[in-house]
VMD Tcl script that draws the C-alpha trace (Angstrom):
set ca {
  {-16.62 18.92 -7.55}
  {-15.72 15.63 -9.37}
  {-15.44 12.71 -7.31}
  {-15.30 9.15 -8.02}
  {-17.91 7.09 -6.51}
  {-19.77 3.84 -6.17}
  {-23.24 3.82 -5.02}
  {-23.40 -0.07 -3.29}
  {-21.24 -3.10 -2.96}
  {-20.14 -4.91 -6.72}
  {-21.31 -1.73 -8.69}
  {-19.14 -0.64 -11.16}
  {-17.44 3.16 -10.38}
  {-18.75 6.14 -12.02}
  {-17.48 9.85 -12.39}
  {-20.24 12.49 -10.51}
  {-20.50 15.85 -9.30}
  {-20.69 16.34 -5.31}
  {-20.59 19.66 -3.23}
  {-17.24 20.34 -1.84}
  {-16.97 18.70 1.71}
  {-16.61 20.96 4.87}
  {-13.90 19.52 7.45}
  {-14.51 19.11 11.45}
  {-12.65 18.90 14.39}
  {-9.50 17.59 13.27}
  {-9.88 17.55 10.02}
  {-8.44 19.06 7.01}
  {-10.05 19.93 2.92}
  {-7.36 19.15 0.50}
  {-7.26 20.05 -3.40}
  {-6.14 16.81 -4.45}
  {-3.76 16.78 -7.61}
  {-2.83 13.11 -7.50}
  {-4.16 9.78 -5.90}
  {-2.56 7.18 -5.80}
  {-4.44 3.50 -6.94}
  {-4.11 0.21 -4.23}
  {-5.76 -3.27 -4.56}
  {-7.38 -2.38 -1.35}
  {-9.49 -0.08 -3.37}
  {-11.15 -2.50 -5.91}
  {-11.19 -4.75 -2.54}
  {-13.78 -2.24 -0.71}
  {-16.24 -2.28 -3.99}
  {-16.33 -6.22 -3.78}
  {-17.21 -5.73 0.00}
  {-13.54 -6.69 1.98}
  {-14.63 -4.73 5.18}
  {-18.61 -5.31 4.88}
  {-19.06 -7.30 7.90}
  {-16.52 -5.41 9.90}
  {-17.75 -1.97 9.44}
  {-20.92 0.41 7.87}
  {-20.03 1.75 4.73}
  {-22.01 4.97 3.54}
  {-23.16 5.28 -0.22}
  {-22.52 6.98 -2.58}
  {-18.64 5.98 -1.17}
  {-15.83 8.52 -2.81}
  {-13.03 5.63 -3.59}
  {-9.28 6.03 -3.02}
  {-7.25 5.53 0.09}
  {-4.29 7.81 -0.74}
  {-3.69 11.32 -2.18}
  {-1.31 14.30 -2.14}
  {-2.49 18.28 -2.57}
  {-2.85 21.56 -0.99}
  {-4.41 22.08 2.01}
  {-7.68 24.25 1.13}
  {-8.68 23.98 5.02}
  {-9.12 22.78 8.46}
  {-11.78 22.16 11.36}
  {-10.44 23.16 14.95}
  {-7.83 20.87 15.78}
  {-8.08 18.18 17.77}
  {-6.16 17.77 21.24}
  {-3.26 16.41 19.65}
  {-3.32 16.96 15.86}
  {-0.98 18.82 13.78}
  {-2.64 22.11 12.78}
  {-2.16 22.09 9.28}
  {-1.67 25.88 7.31}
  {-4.20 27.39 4.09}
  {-1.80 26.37 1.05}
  {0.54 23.26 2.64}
  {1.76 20.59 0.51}
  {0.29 17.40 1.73}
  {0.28 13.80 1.19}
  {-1.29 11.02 3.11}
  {-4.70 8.23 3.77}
  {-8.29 9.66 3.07}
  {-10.58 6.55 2.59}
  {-13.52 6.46 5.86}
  {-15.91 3.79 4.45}
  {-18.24 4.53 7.36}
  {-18.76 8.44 5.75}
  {-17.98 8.01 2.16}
  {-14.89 9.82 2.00}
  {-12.35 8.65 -0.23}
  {-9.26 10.84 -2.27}
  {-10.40 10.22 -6.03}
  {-11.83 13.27 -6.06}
  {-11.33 17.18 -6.70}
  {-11.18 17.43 -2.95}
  {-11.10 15.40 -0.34}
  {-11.00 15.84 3.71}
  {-9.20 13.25 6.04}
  {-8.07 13.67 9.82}
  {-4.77 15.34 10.23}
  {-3.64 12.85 12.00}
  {-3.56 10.98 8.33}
  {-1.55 13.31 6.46}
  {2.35 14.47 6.36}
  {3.97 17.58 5.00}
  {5.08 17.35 1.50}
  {8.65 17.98 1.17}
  {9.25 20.72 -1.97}
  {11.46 18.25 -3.29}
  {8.90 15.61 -3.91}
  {6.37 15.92 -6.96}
  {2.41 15.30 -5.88}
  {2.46 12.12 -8.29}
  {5.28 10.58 -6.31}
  {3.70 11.72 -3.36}
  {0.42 10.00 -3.90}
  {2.07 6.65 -4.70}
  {3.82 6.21 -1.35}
  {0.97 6.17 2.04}
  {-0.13 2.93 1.77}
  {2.42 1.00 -0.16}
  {4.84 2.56 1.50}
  {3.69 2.10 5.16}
  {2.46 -1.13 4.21}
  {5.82 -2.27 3.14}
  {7.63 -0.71 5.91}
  {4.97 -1.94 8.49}
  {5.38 -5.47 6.66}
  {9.31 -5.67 6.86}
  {9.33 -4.39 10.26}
  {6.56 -7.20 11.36}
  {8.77 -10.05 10.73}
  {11.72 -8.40 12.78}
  {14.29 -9.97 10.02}
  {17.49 -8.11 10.32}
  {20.80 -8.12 9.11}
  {22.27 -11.05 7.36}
  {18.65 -12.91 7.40}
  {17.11 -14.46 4.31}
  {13.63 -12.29 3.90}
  {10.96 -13.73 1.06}
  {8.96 -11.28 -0.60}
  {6.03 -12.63 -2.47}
  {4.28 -10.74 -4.67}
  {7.23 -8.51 -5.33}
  {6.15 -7.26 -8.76}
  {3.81 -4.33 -7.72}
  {4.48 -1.25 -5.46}
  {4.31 -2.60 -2.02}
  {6.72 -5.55 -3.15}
  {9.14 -3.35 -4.92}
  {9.22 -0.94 -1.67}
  {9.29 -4.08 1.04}
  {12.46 -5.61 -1.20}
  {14.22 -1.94 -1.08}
  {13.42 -0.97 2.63}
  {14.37 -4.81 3.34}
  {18.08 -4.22 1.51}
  {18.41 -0.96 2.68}
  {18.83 -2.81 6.20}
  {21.39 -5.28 5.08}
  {18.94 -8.41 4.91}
  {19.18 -11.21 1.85}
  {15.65 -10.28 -0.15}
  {14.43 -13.28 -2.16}
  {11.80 -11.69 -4.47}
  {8.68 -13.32 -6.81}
  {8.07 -11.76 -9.84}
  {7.97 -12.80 -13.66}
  {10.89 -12.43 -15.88}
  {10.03 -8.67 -16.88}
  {10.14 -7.53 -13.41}
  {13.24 -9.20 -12.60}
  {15.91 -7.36 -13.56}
  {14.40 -4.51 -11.64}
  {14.31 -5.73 -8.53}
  {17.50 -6.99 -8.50}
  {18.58 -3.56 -9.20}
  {16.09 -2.01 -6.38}
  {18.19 -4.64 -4.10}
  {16.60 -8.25 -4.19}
  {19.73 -10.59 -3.97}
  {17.69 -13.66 -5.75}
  {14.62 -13.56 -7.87}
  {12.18 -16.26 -8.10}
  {10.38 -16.59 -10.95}
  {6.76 -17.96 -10.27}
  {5.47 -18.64 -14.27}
  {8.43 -21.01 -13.83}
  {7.06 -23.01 -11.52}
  {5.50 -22.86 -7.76}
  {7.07 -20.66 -6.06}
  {7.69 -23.07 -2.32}
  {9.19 -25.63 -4.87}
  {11.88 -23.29 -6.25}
  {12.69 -21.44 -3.35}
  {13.50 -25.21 -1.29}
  {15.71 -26.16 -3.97}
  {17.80 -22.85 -3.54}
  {17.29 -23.17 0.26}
  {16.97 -26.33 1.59}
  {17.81 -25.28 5.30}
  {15.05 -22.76 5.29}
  {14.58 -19.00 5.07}
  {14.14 -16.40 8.12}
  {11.30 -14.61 6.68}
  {8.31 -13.90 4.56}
  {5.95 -11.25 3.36}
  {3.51 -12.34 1.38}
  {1.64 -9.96 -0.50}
  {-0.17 -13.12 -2.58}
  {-1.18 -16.24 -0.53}
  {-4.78 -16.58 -0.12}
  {-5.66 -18.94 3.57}
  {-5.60 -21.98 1.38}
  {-1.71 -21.24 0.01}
  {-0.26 -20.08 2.78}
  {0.75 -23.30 4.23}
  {3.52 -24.26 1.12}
  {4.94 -20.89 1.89}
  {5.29 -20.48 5.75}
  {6.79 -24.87 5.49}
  {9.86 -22.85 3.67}
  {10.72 -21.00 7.18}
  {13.14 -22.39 9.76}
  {12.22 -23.22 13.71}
  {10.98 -19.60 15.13}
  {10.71 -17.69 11.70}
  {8.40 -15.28 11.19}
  {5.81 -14.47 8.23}
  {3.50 -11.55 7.72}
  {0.65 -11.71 5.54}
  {-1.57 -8.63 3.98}
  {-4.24 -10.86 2.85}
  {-5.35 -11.81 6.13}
  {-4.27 -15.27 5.63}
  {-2.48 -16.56 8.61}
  {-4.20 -18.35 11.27}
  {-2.02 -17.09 14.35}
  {-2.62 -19.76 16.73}
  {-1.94 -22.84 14.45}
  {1.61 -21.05 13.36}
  {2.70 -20.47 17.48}
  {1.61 -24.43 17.89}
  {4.08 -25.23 15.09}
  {7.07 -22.83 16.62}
  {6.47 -19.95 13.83}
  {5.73 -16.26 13.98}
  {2.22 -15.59 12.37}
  {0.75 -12.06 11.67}
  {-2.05 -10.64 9.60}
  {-1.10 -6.92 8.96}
  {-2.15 -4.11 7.33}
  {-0.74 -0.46 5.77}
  {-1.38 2.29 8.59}
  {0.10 5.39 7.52}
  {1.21 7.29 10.28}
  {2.55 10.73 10.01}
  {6.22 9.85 11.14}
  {5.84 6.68 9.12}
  {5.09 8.90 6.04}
  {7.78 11.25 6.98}
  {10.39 8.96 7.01}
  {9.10 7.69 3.82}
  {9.38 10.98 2.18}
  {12.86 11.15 3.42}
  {13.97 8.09 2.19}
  {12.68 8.93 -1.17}
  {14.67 12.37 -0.73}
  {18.25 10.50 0.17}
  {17.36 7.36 -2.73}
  {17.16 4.61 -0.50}
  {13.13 4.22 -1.67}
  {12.07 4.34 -5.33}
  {8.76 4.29 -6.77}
  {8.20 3.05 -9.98}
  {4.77 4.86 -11.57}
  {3.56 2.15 -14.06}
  {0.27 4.03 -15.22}
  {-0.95 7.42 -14.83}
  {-4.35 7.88 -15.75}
  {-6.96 10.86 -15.70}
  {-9.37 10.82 -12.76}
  {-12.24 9.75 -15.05}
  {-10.38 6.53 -16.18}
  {-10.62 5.79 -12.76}
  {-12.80 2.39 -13.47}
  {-10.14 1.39 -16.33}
  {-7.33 1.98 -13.93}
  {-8.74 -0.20 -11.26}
  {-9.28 -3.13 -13.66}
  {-6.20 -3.05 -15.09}
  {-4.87 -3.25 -11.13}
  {-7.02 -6.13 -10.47}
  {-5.98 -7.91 -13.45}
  {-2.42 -8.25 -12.31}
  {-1.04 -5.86 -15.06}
  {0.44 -3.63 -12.61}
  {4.73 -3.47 -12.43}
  {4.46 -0.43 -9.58}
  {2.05 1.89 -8.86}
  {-1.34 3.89 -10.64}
  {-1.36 7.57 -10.33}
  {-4.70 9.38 -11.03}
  {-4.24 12.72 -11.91}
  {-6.95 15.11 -10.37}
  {-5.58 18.67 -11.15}
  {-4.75 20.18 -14.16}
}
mol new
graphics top color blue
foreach p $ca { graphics top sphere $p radius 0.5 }
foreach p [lrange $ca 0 end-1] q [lrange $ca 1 end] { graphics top cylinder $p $q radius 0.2 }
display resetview
């Protein structure tokens, strides 16, 4: 089969051939015919998770995907046994044994994948595990809820765009970052202000328009070092989440503020609710790029370049 692959830490990805994978206890071969393309991807080559955890080369990249189940191990004692043909969508990256979904096929635990409504195409499919969860996981973190003033920065790419609609969809004020071609969008996917941050720094703009302070943030953006101008914006008590691991829990509780360092984890009712709310139109996904599997490389750099408006769809089967 085709996979995607790098073979250490800072190399650049390559298309190869690899035998198709057999599946374990628990686990299930897919046919992948779309994965979807996250920062965290180009974040495992430069080594994000290298003192946390082994990583086995050659590593297959790509944390989500969406196919046909090809097969399954014995099931565990509490996975979902998982039928020869079933539409599928859902997390395959395990650093520690290589496995990732940019690939022909791919195997992940069942626990990691969902059912694949017929109404849902495998590219949408493939955009939503971890942009999705993360941006449900992200909104729910902060506990903002109706009638609360929620920040989103970094609302330009998918997990933004999916954090501002899942945050409207529950009746709170979304302020969103973004440039001026992204704006109009999200103020049509539900963001009741738009902020944008060529303009100036974001803290600065949003205290002029706010000067008594906001609920909530999730910030998709801050490094540890820009954090700070973005968490003085929230009122006694307010919360912030933060997917770039930059909040330093203890120093927010001293100062009376909700800290949290979070990340996507796409559970299978997480993912099914997804899916549904992409059924009813509460959740849109906006596809960007599609690219071939062996633009792979290209499609990653044009991610980590910032010239992503949604998401990156690889598409693995013909």
């Amino acid at each position: 089969m085709r996979a995607v692959v790098v073979t250490d830490f800072h190399t650049q990805p390559s298309l190869t051939e690899m035998p198709v994978p057999e599946p374990g206890p628990g686990e299930v071969l897919v046919k992948i015919a779309a994965a979807g393309v996250n920062p965290f991807d180009w974040k495992v080559i430069e080594g994000a998770m290298r003192d946390s955890v082994h990583h086995a080369f050659p590593l297959v990249l790509g944390s989500d995907g969406a196919g046909t189940v090809v097969s399954a191990g014995e099931p565990g004692l509490t996975d979902t046994r998982f039928e020869t043909g079933e539409r599928v969508f859902g997390q395959f990256m395990d650093v520690q044994l290589g496995r990732g979904s940019y690939a022909d096929y791919a195997i992940t635990k069942a626990a990691k994948l969902a059912r694949l409504p017929a109404a849902l195409d495998f590219d949408t499919a493939a955009a939503l595990p971890t942009a999705g969860a993360a941006a449900h996981d992200f909104v729910e973190g902060t506990g903002a809820g109706p009638g609360q003033c929620l920040l989103v920065n970094g609302a330009s790419g998918g997990v933004g765009q999916a954090a501002v609609q899942l945050a409207a969809a529950q009746g709170i004020r979304v302020i969103a970052t973004t440039d001026p071609a992204t704006a109009a969008l999200l103020r049509e996917l539900g963001a009741a202000e738009t902020v944008d941050f060529t303009a100036g720094p974001t803290a600065d703009q949003v205290r002029e328009a706010h000067p008594d302070g906001i609920d909530a943030v999730v910030d998709l953006v801050s490094t540890p070092d820009q954090i700070e101008a973005i968490a003085a914006l929230l009122k006694p008590n307010g919360a912030i989440v933060s997917a770039n691991g930059a909040i330093d829990r203890d120093l927010f509780e001293a100062r009376g503020l909700r800290g949290s360092n979070l990340y996507a984890n796409a559970r299978p009712a997480t993912l099914a609710s997804l899916a549904d709310a992409v059924q009813r139109g509460q959740l849109r996904l906006r596809i960007d790029h599609e690219a071939p599997l062996e633009d792979a490389a290209a499609a990653l750099d044009r991610l980590k370049a910032g010239r992503s408006r949604g998401k990156t769809v690889l598409t693995v089967e013909g």
